[in-house]
C-alpha positions in Angstrom: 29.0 -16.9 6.3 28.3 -20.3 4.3 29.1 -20.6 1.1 27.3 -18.0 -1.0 24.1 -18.8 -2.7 21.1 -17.4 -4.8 19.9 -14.1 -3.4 16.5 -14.5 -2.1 14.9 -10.9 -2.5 12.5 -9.8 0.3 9.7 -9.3 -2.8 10.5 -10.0 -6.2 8.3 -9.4 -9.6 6.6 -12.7 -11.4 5.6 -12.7 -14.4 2.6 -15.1 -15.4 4.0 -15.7 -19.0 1.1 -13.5 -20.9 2.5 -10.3 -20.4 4.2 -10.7 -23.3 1.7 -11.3 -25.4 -0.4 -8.0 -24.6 3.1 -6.0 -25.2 3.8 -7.2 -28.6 0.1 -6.1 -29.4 0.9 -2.8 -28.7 4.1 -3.3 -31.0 2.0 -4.6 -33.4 -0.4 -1.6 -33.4 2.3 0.7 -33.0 0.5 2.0 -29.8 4.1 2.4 -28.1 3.7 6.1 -26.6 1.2 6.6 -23.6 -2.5 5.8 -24.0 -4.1 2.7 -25.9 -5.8 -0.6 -25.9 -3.7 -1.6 -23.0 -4.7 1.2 -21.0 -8.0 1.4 -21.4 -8.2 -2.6 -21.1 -6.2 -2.6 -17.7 -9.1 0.1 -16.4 -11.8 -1.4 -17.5 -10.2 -5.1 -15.7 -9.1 -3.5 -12.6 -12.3 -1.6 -12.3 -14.3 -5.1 -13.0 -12.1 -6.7 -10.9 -12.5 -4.5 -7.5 -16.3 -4.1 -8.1 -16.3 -0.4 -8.7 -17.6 1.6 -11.7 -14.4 3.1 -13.1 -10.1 2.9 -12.9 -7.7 5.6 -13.9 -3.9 4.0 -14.3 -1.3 6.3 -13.0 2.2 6.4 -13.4 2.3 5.7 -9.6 0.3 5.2 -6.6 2.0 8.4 -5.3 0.4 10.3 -8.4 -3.2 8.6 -7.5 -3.3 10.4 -4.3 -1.8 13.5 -5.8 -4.8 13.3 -7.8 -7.2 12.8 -5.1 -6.3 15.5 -3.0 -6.2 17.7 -5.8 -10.3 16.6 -6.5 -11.2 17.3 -3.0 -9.9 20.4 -3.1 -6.9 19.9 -0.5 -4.8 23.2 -1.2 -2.5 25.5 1.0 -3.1 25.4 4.3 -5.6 22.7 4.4 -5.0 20.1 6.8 -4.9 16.1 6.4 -4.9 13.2 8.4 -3.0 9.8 7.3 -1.6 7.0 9.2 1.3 7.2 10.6 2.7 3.7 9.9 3.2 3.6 6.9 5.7 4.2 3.9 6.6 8.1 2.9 5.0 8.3 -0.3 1.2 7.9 1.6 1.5 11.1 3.1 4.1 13.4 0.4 1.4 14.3 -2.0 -0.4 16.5 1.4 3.6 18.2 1.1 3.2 18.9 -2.4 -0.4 20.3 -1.9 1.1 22.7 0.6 -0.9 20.7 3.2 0.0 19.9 6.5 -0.2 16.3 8.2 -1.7 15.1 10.9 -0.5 11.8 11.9 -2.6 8.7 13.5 -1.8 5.6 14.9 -2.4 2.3 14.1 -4.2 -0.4 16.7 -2.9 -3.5 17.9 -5.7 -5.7 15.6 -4.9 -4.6 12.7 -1.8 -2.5 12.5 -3.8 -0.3 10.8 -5.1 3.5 11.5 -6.8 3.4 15.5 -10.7 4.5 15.1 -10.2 5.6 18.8 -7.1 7.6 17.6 -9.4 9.0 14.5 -12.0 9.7 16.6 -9.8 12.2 19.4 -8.1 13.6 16.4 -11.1 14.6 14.4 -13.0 15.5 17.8 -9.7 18.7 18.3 -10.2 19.6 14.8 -13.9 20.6 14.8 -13.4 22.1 18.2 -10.8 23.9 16.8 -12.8 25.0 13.6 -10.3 23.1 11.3 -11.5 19.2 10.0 -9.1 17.5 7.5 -9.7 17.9 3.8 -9.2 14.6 3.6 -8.2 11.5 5.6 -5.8 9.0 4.0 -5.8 5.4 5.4 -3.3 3.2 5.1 -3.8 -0.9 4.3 -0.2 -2.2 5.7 1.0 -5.6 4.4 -1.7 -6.2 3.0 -4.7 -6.3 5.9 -7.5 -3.9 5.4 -7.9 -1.4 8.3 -11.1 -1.4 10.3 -12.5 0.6 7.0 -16.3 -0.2 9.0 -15.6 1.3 12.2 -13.0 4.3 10.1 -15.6 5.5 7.5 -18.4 5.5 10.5 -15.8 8.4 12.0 -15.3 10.2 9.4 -18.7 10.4 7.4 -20.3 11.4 11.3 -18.3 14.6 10.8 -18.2 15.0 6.9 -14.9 13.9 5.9 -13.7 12.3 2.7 -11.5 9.3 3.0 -8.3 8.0 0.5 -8.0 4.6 1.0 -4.5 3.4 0.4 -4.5 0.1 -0.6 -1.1 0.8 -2.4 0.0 -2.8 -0.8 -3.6 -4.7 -0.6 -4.4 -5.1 -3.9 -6.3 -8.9 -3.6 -7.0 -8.6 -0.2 -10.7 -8.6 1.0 -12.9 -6.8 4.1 -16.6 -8.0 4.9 -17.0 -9.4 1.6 -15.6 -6.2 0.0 -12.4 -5.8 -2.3 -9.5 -4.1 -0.6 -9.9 -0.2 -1.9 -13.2 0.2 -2.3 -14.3 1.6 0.9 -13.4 5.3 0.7 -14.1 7.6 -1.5 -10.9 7.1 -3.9 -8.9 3.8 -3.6 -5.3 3.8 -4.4 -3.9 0.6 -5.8 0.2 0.6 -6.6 2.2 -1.6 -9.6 5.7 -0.9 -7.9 8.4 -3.6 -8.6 8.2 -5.0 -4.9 3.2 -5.3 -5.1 2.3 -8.3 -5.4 1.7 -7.6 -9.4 3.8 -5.0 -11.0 3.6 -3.1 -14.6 7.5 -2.1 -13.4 6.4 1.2 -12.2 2.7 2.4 -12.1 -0.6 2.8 -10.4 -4.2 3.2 -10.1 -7.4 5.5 -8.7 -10.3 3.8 -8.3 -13.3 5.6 -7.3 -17.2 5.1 -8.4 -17.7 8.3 -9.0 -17.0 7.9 -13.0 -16.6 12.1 -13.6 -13.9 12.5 -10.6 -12.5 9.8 -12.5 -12.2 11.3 -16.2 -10.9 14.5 -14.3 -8.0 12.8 -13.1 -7.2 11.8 -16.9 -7.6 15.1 -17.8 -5.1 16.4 -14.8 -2.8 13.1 -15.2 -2.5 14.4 -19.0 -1.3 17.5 -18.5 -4.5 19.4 -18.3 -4.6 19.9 -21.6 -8.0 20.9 -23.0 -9.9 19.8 -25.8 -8.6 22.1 -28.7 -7.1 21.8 -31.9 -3.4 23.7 -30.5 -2.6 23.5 -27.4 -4.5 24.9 -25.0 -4.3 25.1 -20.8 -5.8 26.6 -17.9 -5.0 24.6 -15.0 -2.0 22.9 -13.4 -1.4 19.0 -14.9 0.7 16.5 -14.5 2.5 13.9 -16.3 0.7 10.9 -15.2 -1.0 8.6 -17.2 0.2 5.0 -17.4 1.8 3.8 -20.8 0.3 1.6 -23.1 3.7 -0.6 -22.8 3.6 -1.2 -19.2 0.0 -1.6 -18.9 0.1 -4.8 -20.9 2.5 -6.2 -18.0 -0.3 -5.0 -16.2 -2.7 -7.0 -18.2 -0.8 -10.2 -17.9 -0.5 -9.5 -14.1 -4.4 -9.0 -13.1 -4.5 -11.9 -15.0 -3.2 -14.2 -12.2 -3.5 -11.9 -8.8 -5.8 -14.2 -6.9 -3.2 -17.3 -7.5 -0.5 -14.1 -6.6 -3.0 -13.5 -3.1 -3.1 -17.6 -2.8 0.8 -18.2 -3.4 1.6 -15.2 -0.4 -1.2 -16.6 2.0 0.5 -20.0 1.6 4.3 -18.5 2.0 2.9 -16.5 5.4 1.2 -20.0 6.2 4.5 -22.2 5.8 6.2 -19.0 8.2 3.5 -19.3 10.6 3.4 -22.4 11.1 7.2 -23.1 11.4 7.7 -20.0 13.9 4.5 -19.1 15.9 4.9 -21.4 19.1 8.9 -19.2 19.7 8.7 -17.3 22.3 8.4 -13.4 22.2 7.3 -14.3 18.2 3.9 -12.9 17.0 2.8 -12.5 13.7 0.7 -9.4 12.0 -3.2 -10.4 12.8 -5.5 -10.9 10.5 -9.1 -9.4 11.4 -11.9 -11.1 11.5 -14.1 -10.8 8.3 -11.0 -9.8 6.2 -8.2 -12.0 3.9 -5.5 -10.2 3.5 -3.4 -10.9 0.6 -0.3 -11.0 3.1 2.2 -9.0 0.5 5.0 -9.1 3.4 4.6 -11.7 6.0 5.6 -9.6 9.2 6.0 -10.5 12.6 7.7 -9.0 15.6 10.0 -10.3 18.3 10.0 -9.0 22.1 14.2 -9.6 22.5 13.6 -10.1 26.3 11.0 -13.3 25.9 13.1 -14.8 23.2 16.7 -13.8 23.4 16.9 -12.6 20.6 15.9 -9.3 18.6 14.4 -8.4 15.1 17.7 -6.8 14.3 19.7 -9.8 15.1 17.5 -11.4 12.6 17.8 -9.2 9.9 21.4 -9.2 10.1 21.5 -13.5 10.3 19.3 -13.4 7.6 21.5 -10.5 5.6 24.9 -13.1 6.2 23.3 -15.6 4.0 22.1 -13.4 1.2 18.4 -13.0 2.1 16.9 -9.6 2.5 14.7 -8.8 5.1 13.6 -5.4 6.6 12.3 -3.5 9.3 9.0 -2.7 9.5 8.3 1.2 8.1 9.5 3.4 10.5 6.0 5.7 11.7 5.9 9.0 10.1 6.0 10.9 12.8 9.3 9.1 13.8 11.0 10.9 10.4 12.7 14.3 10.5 10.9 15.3 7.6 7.8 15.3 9.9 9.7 16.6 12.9 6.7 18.7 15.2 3.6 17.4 13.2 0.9 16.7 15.6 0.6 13.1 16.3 -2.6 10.9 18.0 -1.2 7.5 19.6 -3.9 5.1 19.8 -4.2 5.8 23.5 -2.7 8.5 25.9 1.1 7.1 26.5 0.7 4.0 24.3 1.9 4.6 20.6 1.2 0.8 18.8 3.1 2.2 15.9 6.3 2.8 17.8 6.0 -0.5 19.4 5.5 -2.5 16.1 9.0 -0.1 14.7 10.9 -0.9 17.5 9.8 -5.1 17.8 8.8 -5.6 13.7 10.3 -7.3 10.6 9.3 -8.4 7.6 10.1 -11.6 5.9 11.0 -12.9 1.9 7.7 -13.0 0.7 7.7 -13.4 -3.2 4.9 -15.2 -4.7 7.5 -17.4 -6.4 9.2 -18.3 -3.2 10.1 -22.5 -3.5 9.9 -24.1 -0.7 13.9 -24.9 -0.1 14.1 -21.3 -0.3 11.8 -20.8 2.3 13.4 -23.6 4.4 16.4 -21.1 3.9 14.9 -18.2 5.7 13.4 -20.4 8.5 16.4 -22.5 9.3 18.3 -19.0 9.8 15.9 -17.6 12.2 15.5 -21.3 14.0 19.2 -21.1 14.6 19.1 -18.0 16.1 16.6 -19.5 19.1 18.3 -22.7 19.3 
């Protein structure tokens, strides 16, 4: 290994500079414990923002679908479909209902759930007298799924949707903001999005009263009585008025955060597209993804070399990349769930695990860092 410099982190948090200011008002207000200005500004902005009537911030994106299921009435038994390609905490929240899975695959366009797939799946489930509760779909990277062609499938045979758009927040699909196509949309403020309140998330939904219900269940369930008074299982939630003023400061500059990504994906693309074996994640037509990972895969017998040799170049010189997510139905915690691959004896997902990667992306990425990442993986063609 050269000598040893500056770790460059696969997705790291930037501030704008105003986040600041929106925490010391809630110092100055004393609004430190959960609930406030902050909160209910963050709702109303994110809610403005993605052109839908109302926001509920979560303490995580998990915790939005929680909530979902729990308003569509998903309970013991019930069954749900999600993608398979995707990371755990899309599909845990169907465990923790006492749900059980069905897992779908993605399609080659848009690495995203397969309509074809949705469409067998959903076709054995009325036959067998059992249609999901719910279907969750999954916006990897940042690139909406068909959402068109998927809520077409589902409303033909009476199925809510949960669109996850835990990593697309920014992106864009016929004119539409990323999350606003199902009947919930899930938005996530982890560390690693492409804005952060540290830890955190959102439902988004416009249907207003599913929307105070989830503040009601996010707060415990505690109803409105001078003690303390519950009937219902809740949760502990709700988002706190301290980290919803990072959140503040961060909606504040996601377009430049979507801009700043497109351009990082750009510089990749355009530095490593002509190698051969190399192709990058698509982009459909009619969509901009906000491009939160740049990923690509690499077919080791057209270019010599494999995704894994790349990840471990890029790990000798203090760069993190990663794998693509490994497919759900790949995990042993989903060991026997039933699975629909996009077609009979072709699983895209599996493909995209075995052949994927996913470069340094951070918004705040210079450009000799960059250079870093692209002069490792150049050296490993040459």
């Amino acid at each position: 290994m050269s000598e040893q410099q500056d770790r460059i982190f696969l997705s790291a948090p930037h501030m704008s500079g105003n986040e600041q200011t929106y925490i010391h008002e809630a110092f100055d207000q004393n609004w430190i414990a959960p609930l406030g200005n902050n909160v209910n500004a963050l709702e109303e902005a994110l809610a403005a923002y993605s052109g839908v009537e109302g926001a509920a911030v979560l303490s995580s994106g998990t915790a939005a679908i929680h909530l979902a299921l729990r308003q569509l009435g998903v309970g013991e038994g019930d069954v749900v479909f999600c993608s398979s390609l995707t990371f755990v905490a899309s599909a845990n929240p169907i465990l923790y209902q006492g749900a059980r899975p069905v897992l779908v695959d993605s399609e080659p366009e848009t690495w995203n759930m397969s309509p074809a797939a949705l469409e067998r799946a959903l076709g054995d489930a009325e036959e067998r007298g059992e249609l999901p509760g719910a279907v969750i779909v999954v916006n990897l990277y940042g690139q909406s799924a068909r959402m068109d062609a998927l809520m077409e499938v589902c409303r033909g045979y009476g199925v809510p949707v949960i669109e996850d758009a835990a990593e697309s927040l920014g992106s864009e699909y016929l004119g539409r903001k990323s999350g606003t196509f199902g009947d919930f949309g899930v938005f996530s403020f982890n560390g690693n999005k492409i804005i952060t309140t540290s830890g955190g998330g959102a439902l988004v939904s416009n249907d207003v009263e599913a929307l105070d219900r989830t503040r009601f269940l996010a707060t415990q369930a505690r109803e409105p009585a001078l003690h303390y008074q519950h009937s219902e299982v809740g949760y502990n939630y709700r988002m706190s008025n301290i980290v919803a003023g990072v959140g503040r400061g961060q909606l504040e500059v996601l377009d430049e955060r979507v801009a700043q990504r497109r351009a990082v994906f750009a510089r990749y693309y355009e530095a490593l597209s002509g190698r051969p074996g190399v192709a990058f994640m698509p982009e459909l037509e009619g969509s901009k993804s906000n491009r939160w990972l740049t990923a690509l895969t690499v077919d080791p017998e057209k270019a010599g070399v494999s995704h894994l040799d790349i990840i471990e170049a890029l790990g000798a010189e203090n760069i993190e990349a990663r794998p693509v997510w490994k497919s759900l139905h790949l995990q042993p915690l989903f060991e026997g769930v039933a699975y629909y691959p996009h077609e009979e004896g072709w699983s895209v997902s599996d493909e995209l695990f075995r052949y994927g990667l996913c470069l340094p992306s951070s918004s705040s990425m210079t450009e000799g860092e960059q250079d870093r990442v692209i002069g490792v993986v150049e050296g490993l063609f040459e």
